[in-house]
FIRO-16896 format. One record per atom (N, C-alpha, C, O, CB): z, x, y. Coordinates in steps of 0.02 Angstrom, whole numbers, padded with zeros to 5 digits, always signed. Glycine has a CB too. Layout:
! FIRO-16896
ZXY/...
***
This chain:
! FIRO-16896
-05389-04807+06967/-05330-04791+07007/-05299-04856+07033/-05327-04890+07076/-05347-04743+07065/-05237-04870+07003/-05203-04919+07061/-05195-04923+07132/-05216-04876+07166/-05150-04921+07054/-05167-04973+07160/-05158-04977+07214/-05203-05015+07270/-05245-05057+07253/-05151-04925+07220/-05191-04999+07334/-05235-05054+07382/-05313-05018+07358/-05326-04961+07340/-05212-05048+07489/-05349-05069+07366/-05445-05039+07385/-05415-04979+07464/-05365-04979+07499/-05530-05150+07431/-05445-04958+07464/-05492-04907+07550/-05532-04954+07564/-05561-04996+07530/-05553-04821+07542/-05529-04942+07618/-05613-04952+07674/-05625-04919+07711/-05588-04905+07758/-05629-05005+07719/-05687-04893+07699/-05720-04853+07745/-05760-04887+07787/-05806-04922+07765/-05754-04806+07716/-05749-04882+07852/-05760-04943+07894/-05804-04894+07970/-05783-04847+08004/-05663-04992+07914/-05867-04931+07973/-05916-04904+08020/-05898-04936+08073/-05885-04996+08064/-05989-04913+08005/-05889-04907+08147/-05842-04938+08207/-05900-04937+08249/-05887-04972+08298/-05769-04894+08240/-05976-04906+08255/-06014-04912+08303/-06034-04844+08329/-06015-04794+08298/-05985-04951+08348/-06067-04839+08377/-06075-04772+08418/-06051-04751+08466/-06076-04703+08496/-06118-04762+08435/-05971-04795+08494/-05938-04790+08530/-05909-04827+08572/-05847-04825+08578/-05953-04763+08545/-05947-04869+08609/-05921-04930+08644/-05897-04978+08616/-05927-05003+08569/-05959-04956+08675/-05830-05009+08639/-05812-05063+08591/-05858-05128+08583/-05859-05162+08531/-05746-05086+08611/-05888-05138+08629/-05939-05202+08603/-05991-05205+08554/-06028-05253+08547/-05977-05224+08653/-05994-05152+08519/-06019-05133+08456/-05996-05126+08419/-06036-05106+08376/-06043-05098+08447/-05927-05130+08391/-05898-05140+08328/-05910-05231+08314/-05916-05283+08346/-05810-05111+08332/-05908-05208+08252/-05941-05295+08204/-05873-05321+08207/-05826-05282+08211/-05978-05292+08095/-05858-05417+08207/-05828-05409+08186/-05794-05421+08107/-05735-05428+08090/-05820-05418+08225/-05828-05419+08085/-05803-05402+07999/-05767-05351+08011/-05716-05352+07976/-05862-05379+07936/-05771-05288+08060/-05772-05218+08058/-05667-05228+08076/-05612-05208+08056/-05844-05172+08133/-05700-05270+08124/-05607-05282+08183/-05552-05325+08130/-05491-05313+08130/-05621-05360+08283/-05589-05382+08082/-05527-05402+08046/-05511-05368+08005/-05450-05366+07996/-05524-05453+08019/-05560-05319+07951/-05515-05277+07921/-05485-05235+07959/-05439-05214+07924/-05539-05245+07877/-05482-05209+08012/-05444-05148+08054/-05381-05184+08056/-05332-05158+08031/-05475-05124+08137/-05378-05240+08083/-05328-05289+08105/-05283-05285+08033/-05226-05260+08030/-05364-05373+08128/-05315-05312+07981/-05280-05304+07922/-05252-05246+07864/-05237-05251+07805/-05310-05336+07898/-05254-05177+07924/-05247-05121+07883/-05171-05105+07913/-05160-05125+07970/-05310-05061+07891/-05117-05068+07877/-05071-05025+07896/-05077-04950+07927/-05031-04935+07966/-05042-05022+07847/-05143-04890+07912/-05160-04864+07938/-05218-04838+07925/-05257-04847+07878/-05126-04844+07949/-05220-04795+07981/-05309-04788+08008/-05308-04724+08018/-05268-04702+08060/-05340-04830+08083/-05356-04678+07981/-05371-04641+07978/-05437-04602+08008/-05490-04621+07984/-05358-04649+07938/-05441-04559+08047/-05532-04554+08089/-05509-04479+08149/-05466-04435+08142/-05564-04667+08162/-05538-04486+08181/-05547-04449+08240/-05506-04481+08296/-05494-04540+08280/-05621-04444+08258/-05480-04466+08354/-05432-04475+08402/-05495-04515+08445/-05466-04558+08479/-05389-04398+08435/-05550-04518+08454/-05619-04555+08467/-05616-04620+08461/-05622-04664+08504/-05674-04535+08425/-05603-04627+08391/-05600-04674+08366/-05547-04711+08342/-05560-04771+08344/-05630-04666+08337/-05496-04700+08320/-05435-04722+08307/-05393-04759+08363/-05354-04806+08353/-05402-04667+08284/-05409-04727+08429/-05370-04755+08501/-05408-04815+08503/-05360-04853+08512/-05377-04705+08580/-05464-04857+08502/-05476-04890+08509/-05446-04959+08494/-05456-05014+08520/-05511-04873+08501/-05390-04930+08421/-05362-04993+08393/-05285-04983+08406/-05257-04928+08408/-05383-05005+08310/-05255-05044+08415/-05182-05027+08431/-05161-05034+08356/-05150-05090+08332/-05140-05081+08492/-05155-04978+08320/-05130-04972+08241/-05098-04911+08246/-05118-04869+08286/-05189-04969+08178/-05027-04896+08196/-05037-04846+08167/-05111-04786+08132/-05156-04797+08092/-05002-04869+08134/-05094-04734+08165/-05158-04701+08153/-05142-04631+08122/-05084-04618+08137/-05202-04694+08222/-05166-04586+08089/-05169-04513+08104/-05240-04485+08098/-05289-04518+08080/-05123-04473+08057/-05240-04420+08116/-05318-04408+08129/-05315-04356+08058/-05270-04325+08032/-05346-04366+08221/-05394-04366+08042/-05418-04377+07971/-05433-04291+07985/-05460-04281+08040/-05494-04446+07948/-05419-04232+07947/-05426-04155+07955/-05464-04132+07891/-05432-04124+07839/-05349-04115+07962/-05537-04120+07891/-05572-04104+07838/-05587-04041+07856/-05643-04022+07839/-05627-04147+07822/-05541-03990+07894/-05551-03920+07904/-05509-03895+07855/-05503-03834+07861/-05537-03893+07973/-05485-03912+07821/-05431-03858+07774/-05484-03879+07688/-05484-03849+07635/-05306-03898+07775/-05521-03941+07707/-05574-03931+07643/-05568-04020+07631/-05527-04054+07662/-05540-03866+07559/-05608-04045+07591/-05597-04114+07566/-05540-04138+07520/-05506-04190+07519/-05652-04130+07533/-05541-04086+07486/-05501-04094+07430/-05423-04129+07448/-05388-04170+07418/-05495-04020+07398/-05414-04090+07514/-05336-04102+07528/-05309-04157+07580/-05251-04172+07595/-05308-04037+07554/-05384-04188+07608/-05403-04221+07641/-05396-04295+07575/-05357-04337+07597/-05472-04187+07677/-05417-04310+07521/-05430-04350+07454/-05361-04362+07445/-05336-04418+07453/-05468-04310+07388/-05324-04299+07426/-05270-04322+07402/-05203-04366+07461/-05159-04407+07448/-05249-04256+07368/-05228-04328+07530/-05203-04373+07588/-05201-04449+07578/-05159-04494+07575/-05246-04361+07647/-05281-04439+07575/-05289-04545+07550/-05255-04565+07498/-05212-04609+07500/-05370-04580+07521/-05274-04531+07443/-05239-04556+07371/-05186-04589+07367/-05178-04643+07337/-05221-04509+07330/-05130-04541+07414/-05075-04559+07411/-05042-04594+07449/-04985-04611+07434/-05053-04525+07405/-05072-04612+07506/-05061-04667+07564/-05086-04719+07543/-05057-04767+07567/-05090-04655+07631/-05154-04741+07487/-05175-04785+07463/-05127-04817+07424/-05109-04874+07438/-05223-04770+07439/-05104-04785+07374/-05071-04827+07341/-05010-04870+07367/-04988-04921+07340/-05056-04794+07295/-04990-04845+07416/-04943-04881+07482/-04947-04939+07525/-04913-04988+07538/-04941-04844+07528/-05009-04910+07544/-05019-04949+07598/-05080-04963+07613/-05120-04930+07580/-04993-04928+07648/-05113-05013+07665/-05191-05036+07648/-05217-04996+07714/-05210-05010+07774/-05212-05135+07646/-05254-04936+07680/-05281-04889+07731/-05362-04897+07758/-05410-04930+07738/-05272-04818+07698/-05357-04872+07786/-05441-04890+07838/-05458-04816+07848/-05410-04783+07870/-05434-04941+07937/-05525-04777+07836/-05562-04717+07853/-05606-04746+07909/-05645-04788+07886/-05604-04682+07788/-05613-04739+07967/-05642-04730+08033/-05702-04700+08030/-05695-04640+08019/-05604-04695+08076/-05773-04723+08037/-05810-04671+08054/-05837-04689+08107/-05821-04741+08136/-05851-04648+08011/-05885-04649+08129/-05919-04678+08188/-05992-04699+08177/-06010-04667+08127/-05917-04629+08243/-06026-04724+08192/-06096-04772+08169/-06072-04816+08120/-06027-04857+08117/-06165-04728+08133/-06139-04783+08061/-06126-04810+08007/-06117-04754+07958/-06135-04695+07960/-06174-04856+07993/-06075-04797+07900/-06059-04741+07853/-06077-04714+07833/-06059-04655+07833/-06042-04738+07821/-06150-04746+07785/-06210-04711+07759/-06250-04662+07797/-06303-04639+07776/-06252-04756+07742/-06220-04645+07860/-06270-04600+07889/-06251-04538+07927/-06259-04534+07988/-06307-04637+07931/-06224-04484+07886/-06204-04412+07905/-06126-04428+07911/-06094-04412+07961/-06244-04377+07982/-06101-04458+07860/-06012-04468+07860/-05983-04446+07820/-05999-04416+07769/-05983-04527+07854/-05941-04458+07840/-05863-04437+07765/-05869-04455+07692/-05853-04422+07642/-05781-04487+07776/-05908-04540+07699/-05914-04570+07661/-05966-04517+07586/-05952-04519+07526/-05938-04635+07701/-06000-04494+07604/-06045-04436+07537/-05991-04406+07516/-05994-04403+07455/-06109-04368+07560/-05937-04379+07540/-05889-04324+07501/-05845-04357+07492/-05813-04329+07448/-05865-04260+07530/-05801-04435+07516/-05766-04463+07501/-05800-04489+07432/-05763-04479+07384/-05744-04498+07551/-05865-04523+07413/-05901-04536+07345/-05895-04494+07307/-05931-04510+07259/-05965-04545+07343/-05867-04439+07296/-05863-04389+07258/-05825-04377+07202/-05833-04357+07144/-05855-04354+07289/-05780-04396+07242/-05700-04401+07204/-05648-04469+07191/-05594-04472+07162/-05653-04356+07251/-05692-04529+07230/-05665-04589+07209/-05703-04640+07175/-05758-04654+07199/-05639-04616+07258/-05686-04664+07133/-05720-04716+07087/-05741-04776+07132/-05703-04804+07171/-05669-04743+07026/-05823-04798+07117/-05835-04834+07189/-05809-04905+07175/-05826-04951+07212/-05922-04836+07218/-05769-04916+07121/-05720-04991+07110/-05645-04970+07170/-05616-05017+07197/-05683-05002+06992/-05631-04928+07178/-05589-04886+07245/-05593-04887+07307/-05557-04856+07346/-05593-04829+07248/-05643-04925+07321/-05674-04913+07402/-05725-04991+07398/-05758-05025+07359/-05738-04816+07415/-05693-04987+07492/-05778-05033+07506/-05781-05017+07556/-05733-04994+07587/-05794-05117+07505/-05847-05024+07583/-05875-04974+07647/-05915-05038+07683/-05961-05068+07657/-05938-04894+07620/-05883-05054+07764/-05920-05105+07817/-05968-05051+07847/-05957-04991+07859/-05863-05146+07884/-06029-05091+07856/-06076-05034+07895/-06064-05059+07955/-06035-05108+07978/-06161-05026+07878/-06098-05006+07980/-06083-05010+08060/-06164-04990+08111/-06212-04964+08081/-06009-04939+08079/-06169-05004+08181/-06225-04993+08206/-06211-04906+08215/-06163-04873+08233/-06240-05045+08274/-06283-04891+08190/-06285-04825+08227/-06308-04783+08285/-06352-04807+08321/-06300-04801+08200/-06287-04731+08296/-06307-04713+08381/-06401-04716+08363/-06444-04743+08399/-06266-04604+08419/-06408-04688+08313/-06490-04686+08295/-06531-04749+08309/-06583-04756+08342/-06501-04673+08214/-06491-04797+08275/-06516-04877+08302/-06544-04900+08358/-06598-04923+08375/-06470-04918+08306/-06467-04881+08395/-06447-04889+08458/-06505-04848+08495/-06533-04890+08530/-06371-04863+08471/-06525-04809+08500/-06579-04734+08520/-06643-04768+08515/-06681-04763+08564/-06578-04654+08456/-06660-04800+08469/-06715-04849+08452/-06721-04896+08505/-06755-04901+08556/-06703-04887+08387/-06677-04930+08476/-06669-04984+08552/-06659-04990+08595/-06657-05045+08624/-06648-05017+08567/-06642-04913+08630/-06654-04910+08703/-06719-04895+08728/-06742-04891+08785/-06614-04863+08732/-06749-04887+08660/-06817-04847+08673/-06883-04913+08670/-06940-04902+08690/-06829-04777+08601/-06868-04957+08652/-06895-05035+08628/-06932-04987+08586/-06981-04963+08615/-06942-05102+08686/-06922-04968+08530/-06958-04936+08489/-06934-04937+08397/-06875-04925+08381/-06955-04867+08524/-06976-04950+08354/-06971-04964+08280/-06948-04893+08259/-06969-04841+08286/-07045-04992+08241/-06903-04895+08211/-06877-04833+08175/-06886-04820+08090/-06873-04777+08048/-06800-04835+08190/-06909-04866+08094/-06947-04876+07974/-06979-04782+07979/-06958-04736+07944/-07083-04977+07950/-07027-04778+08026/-07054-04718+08027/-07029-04676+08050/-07065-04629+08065/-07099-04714+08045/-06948-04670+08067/-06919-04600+08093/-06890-04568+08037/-06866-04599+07990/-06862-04606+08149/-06893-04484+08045/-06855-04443+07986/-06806-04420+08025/-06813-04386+08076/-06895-04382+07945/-06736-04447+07990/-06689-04417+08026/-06640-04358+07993/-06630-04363+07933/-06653-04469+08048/-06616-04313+08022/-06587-04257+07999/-06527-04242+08055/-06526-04267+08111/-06643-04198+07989/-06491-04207+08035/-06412-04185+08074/-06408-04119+08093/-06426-04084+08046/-06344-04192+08027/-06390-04078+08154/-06397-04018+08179/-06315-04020+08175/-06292-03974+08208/-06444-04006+08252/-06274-04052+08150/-06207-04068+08180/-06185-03994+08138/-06192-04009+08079/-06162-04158+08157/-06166-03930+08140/-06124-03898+08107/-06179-03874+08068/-06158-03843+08019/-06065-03934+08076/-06244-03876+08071/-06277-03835+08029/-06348-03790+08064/-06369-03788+08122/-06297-03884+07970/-06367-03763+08011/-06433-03712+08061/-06509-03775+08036/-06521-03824+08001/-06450-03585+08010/-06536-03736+08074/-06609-03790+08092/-06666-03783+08050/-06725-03798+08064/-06645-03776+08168/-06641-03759+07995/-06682-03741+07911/-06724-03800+07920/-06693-03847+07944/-06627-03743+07822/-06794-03814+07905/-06822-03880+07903/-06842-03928+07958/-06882-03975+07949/-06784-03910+07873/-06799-03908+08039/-06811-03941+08070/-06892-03942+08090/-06925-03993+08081/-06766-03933+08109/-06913-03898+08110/-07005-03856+08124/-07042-03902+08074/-07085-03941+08095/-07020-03747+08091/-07029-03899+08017/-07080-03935+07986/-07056-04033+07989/-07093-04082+07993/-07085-03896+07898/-07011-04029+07986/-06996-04132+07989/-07071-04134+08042/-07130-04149+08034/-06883-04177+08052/-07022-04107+08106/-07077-04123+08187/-07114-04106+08170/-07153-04130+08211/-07073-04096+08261/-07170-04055+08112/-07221-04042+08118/-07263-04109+08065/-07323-04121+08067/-07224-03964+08105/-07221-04138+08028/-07251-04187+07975/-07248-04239+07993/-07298-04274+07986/-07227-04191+07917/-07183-04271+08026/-07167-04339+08049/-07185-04336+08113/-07189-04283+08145/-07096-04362+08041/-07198-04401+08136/-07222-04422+08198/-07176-04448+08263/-07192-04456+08323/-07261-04471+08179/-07084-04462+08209/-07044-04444+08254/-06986-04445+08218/-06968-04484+08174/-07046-04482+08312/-06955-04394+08242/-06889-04347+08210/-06833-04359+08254/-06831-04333+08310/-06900-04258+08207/-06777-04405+08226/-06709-04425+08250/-06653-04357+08229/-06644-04335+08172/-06687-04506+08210/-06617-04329+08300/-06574-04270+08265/-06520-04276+08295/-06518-04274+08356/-06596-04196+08270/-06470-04285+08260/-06394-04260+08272/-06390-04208+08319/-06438-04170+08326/-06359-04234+08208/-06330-04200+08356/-06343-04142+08365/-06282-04124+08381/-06243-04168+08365/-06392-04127+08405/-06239-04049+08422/-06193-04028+08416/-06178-03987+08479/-06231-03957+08486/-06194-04003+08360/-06142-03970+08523/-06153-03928+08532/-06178-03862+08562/-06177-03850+08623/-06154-03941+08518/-06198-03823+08519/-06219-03775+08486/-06303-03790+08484/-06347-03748+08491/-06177-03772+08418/-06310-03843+08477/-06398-03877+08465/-06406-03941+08536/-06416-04001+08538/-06408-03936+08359/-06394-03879+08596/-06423-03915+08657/-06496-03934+08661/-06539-03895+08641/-06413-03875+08714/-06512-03991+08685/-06591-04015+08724/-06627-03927+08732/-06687-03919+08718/-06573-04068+08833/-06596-03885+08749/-06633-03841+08765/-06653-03786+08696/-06708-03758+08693/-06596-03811+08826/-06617-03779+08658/-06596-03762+08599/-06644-03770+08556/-06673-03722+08531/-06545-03791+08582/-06657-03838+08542/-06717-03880+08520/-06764-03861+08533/-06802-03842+08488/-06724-03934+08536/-06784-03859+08614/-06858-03848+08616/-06875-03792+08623/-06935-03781+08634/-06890-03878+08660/-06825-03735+08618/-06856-03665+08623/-06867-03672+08532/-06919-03645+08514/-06793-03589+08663/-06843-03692+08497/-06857-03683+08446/-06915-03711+08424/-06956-03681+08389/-06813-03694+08417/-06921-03757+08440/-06991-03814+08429/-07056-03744+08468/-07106-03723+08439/-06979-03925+08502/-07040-03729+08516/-07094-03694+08552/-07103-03632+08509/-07156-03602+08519/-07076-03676+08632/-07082-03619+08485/-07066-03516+08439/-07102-03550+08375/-07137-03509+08344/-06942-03471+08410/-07102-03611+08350/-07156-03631+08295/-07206-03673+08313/-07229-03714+08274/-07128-03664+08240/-07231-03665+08384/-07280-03691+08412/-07285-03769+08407/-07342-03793+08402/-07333-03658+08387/-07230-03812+08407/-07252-03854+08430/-07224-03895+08490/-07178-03936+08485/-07262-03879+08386/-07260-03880+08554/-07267-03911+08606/-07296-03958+08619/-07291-03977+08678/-07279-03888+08635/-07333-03992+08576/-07366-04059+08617/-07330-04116+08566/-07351-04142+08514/-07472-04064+08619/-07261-04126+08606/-07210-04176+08578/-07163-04204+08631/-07125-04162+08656/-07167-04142+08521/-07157-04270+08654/-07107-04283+08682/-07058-04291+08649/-07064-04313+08592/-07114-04321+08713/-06982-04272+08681/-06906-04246+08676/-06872-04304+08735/-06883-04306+08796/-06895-04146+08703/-06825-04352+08693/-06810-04427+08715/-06711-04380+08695/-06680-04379+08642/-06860-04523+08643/-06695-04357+08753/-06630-04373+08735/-06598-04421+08761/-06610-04452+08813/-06596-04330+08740/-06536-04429+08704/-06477-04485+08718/-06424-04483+08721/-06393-04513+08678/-06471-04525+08688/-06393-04453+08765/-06313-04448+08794/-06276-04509+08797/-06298-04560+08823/-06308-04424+08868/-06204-04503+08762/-06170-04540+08760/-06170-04631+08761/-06157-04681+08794/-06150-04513+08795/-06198-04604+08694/-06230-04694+08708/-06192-04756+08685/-06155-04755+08636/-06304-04709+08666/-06204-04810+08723/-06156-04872+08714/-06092-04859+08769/-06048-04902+08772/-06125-04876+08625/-06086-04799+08812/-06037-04791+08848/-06073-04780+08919/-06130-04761+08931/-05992-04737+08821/-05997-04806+08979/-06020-04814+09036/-06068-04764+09059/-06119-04785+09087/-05971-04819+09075/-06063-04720+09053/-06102-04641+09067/-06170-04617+09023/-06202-04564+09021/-06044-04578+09045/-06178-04680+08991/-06262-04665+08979/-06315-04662+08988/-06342-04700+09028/-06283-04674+08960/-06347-04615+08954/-06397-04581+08987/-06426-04564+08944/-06477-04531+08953/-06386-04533+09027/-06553-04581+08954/-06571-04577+08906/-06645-04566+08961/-06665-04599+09008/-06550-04634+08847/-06670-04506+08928/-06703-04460+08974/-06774-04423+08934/-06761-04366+08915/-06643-04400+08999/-06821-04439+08923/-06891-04421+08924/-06938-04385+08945/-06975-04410+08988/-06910-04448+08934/-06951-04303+08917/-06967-04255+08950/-07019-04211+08882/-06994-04201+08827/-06894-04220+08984/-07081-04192+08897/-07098-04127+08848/-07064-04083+08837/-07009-04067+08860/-07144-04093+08860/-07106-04052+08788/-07037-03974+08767/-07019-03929+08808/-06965-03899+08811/-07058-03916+08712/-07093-03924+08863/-07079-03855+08913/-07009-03890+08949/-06957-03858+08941/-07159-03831+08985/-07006-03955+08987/-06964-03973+09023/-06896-03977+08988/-06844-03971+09020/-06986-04026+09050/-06897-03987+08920/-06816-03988+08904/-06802-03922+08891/-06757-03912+08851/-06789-04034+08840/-06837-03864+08922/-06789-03801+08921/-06758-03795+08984/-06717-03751+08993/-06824-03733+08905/-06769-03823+09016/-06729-03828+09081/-06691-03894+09089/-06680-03918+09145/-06776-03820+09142/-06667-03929+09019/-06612-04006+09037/-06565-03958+09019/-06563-03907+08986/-06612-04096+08983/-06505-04012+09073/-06431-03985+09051/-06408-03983+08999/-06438-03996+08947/-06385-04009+09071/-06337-03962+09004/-06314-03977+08934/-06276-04023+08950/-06249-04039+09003/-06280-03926+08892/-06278-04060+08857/-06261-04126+08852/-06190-04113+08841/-06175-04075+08795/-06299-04169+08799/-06138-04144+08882/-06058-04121+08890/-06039-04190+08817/-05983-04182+08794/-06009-04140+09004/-06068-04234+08794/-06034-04259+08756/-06058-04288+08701/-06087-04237+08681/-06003-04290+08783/-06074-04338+08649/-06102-04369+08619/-06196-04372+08617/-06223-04410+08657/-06066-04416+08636/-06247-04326+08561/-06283-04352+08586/-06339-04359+08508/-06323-04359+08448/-06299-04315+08657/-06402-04363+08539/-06439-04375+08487/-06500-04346+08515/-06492-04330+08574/-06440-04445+08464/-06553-04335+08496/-06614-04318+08527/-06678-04324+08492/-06687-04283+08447/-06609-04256+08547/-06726-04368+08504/-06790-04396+08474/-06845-04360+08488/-06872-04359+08543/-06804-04462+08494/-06863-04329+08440/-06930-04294+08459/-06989-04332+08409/-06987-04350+08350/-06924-04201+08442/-07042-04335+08459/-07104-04403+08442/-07163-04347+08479/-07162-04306+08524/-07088-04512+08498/-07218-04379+08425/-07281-04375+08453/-07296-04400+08514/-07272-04457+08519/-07320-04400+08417/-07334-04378+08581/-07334-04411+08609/-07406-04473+08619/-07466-04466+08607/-07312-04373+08648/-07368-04531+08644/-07412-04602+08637/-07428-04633+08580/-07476-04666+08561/-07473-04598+08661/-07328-04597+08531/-07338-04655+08466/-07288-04685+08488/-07268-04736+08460/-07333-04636+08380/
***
């Protein structure tokens, strides 16, 4: 396909002092930017927000045709490779069509608030889906990084974790992280049926406890 390359460009987990900057000169060097209203305000660019509710397909041909125009930027948040646009955008564009900046992810980030190694975490996404698989990850892995939504509150989690018996696991959530209002909180399963709900951004680590 002619026309400009894409970039699909990883902006961080929210705070601006976590975007790379490799990440900021291509932004700088794009005409428009495509993402979530999250993420797009951050840059003073032309923007519109990226709508994958009417399906991908129509979402593809959006880019297609702004690509060949003009030098467009896809927004995600973390990194690309990890629960993004970028798998269904690979679908339909030839990867000589695209280049993709990674970016830090909130998962990372979750790690390193935790001074803790992540080689051994299994991570999975509650974002928009049901919890098929979750019972057994936590029952195999020793610590399970999860998206979450929602719909899949701190409390959510551990009634579910408890209904397949496993309670002897600490539950590390992480609210809004990289932003002024964060918050990162360490509790067993009985106790996170009684945490709030998380009003914005979060993630939640469930680990053996005293690994």
């Amino acid at each position: 396909m002619s026309g400009n390359k894409l970039y699909v460009i990883g902006v961080g987990p929210g705070g601006e002092e976590y975007i790379t900057p490799v990440a900021r000169r291509h932004i700088e060097q794009c005409d428009l930017l495509l993402g979530s209203p999250r993420l797009t305000r951050m840059f003073d660019k032309p923007s519109l927000e990226l709508d994958l509710k009417e399906g991908a397909g129509a979402a593809i041909d959006f880019i297609k045709a702004r690509k060949a125009l003009l030098k467009v930027a896809v927004l995600v948040s973390g990194d690309p490779g990890l629960y993004s646009f970028l798998k269904v955008l690979s679908r339909h564009l030839p990867p000589e069509d695209y280049e993709v900046l990674p970016g830090i992810s909130s998962m990372q980030l979750a790690f390193a608030r935790l001074k803790d190694s992540w080689e051994d975490a299994h991570i999975l996404s509650l974002h928009g889906r049901e919890a098929e698989g979750l019972a057994e990850a936590v029952a195999q892995h020793p610590k399970v990084a999860i998206f979450t939504d929602s719909r899949w509150q701190p409390r959510a989690i551990a009634r579910h974790l408890l209904e397949h018996g496993l309670q002897e696991r600490e539950m590390v959530i992480c609210e809004e992280l990289s932003y002024p209002q964060e918050r990162v909180v360490c509790m067993d399963v009985l106790g996170a049926l009684e945490a709030p709900d998380v009003q914005g951004l979060a993630l939640v680590i469930v680990r053996m406890k005293g690994v």
